[in-house]
C-alpha positions in Angstrom: -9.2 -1.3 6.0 -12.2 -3.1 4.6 -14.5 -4.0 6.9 -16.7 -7.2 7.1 -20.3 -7.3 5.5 -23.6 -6.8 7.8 -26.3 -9.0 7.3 -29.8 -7.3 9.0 -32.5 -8.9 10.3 -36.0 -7.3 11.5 -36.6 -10.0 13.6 -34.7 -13.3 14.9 -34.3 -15.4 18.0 -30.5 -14.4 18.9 -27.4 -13.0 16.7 -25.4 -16.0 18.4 -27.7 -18.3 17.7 -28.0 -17.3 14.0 -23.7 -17.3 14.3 -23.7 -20.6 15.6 -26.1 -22.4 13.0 -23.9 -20.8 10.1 -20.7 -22.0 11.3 -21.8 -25.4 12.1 -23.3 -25.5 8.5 -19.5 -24.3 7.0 -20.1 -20.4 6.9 -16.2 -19.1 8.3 -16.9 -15.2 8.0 -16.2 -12.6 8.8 -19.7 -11.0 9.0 -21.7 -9.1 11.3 -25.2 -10.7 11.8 -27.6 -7.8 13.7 -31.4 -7.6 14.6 -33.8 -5.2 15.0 -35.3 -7.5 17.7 -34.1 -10.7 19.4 -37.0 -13.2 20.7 -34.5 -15.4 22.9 -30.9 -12.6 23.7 -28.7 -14.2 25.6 -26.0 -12.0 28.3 -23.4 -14.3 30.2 -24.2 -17.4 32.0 -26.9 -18.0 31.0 -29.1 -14.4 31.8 -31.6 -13.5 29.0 -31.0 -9.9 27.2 -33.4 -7.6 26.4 -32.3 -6.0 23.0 -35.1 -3.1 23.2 -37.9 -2.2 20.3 -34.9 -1.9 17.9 -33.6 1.4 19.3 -30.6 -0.8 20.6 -27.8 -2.8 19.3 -28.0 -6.3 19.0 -25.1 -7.5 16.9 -22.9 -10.8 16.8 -19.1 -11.0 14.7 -18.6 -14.9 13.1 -15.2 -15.6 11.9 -12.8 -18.2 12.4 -9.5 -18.5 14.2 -6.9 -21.0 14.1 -5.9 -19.7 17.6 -6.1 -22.3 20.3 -9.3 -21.8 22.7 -7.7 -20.2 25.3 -6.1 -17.4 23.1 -9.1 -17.0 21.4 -11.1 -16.3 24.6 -8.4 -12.6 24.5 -11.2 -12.1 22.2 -13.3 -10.5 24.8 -11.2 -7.8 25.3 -11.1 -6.8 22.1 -14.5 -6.5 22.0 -14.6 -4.6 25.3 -12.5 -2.0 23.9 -14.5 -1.6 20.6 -17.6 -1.2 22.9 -15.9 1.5 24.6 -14.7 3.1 21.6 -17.9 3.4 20.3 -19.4 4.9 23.8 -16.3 7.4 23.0 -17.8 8.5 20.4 -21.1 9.4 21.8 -20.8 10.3 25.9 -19.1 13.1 26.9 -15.4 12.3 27.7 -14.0 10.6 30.8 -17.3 8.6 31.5 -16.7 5.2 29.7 -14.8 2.3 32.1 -14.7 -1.4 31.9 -15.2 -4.0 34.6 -13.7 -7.1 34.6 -13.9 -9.1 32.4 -15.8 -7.2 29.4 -18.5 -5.1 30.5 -18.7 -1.3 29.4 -19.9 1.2 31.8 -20.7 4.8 31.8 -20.3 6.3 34.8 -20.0 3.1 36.6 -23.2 1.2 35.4 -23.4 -1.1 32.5 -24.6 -0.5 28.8 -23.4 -2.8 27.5 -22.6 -6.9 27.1 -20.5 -9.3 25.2 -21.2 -12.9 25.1 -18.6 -14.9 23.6 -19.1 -18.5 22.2 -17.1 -20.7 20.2 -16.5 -24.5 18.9 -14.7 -26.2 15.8 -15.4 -25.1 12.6 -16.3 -28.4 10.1 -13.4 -26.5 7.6 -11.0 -26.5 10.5 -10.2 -24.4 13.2 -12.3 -22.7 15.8 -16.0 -20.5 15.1 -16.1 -17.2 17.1 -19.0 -15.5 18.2 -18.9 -12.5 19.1 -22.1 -11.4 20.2 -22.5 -7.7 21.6 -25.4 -5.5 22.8 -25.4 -2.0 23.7 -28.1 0.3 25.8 -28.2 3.0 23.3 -32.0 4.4 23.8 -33.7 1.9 26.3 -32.7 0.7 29.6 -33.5 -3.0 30.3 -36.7 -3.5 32.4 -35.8 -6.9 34.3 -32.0 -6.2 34.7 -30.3 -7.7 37.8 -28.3 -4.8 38.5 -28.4 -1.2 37.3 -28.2 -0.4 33.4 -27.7 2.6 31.5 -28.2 4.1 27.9 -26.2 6.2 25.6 -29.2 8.4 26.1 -29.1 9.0 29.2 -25.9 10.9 28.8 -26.2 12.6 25.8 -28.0 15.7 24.8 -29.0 14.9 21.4 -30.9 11.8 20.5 -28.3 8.4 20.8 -27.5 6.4 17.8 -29.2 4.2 15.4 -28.4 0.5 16.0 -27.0 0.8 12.1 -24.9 3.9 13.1 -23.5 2.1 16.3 -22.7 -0.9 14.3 -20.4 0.6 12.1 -18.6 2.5 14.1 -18.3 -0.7 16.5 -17.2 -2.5 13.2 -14.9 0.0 12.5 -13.5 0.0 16.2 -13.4 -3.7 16.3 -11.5 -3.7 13.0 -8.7 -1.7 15.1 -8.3 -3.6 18.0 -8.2 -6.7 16.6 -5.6 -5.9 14.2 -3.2 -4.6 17.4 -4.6 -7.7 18.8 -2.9 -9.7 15.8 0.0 -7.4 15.5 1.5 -7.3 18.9 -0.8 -10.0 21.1 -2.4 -9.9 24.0 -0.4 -7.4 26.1 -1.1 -4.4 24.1 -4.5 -5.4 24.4 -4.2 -5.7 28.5 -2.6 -2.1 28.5 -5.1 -0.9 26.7 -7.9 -2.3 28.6 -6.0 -1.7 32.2 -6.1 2.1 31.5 -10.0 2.0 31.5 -9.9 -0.2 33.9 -13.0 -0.1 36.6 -12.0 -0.9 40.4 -8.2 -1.8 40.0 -7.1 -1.3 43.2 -10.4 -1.4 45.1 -12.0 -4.1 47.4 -14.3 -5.9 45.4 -16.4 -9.3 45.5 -16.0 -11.9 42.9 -18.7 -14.4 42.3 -17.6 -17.6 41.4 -20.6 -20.1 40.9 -20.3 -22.1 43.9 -18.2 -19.7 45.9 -17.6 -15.7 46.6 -14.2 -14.4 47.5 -13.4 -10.8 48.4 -10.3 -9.1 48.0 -8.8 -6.0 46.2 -8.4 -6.4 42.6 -5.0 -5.8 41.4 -4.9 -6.4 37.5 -4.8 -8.9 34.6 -2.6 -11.8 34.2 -0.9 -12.3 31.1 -3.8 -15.1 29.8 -6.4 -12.2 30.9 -7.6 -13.3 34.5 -8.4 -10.9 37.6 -5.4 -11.0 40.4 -7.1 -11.0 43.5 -5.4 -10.2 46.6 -7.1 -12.0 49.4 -7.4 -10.7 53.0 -4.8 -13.0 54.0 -2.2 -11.2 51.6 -2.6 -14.6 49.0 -3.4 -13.8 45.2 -6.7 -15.2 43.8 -6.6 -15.5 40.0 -10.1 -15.4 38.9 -10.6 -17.1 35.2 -14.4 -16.9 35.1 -17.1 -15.3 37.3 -18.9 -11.8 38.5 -16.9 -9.5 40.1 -18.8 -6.5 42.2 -17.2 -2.9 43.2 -19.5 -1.2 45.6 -23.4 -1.4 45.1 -22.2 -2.2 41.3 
């Protein structure tokens, strides 16, 4: 399987930013743009990330898809599961979970996030960018919620950001080639047996609005089933969803 190049920079203000100006200038990928540093990380809706002194990852996949947007939002989920490939390969066994709808945890607290952003490539078809960054020696300091490190759970020192990335790459590779191979449900089984909270009462964050319920599973497009107090089903397509204290 070959792989798609890296492209490193010391310094730069975000890996989806750097994405984004490339494919709106023709670039189609694939290649992995990564950063010692980011000025101006950016998590979901909107938080900042904190990528670390360039002991963590900071990296972001361009390519292009001729998938309609909301197939290429599965996307996400692939990613997830790379993410947790990678954690795999580095925590001891049995620790690595995801949350709905892509956040990698080690024993239930995140290390990880995956910010995806998208819009139509001047060749035709749709940009992807899959921007991902992982905890893997320093713990953010302005976090809204607990956050973890690879370190924290290994014995030996974690990773190099270059390490990570290619087994990430490597991982992604995988994932998305089952992805392309058999669609989206092999990719919802596969991220429904790591599955964090299925089957537990949990809060989901919604903007404007928070509903509780227990969370039952994906849909087959990839959003949460809810089951409301009243015994109704919730589908949640976009928000935070809470287990616990987490």
């Amino acid at each position: 399987m070959t792989l798609p190049p890296i492209i490193t920079y010391d310094e730069i203000d975000s890996t989806n930013a750097e994405a984004r100006r490339r494919a709106e200038a023709g670039e189609m990928g694939p290649v992995w743009l990564t950063a010692g540093r980011q000025t101006a990380g950016r998590g979901r809706r909107g938080r900042a990330w904190e990528t670390g002194q360039g002991s963590n990852l900071a990296a972001t996949l361009l390519l292009t898809t001729q998938r309609p947007p909301a197939e290429a939002a599965q996307i996400s989920f692939v990613a997830a599961l790379a993410v947790a490939d990678l954690a795999d390969a580095y925590v001891p066994p049995g620790l690595v979970t995801l949350k709905w709808p892509n956040d990698p945890l080690i024993a239930g607290t995140k290390t990880s996030g995956v910010l995806i952003e998208s819009g139509p490539s001047p060749l035709g078809g749709l940009w992807l960018a899959v921007g991902i960054g992982v905890n893997l020696a320093e713990a953010p300091q302005n976090a809204e919620r607990p956050a973890t490190t690879f370190a924290a759970h290994m014995s030996g020192p974690p990773p190099k950001p270059a390490e990570a990335l290619a087994v990430l790459a490597a991982a992604f590779a995988r994932w998305q080639a089952v992805w392309d191979r058999m669609g989206f449900p092999a990719i919802a089984d596969a991220w429904t047996r790591r599955a964090h909270g299925l089957n537990q009462p949990c809060i989901a964050r919604l903007g404007n609005e928070t509903v509780e319920g227990v969370a039952e599973g994906l849909d087959p497009d990839g959003s949460l089933r809810l089951r409301l107090p009243d015994g109704m089903l919730r589908r949640i397509t976009a928000g935070d969803v809470f287990f616990g204290d987490r």
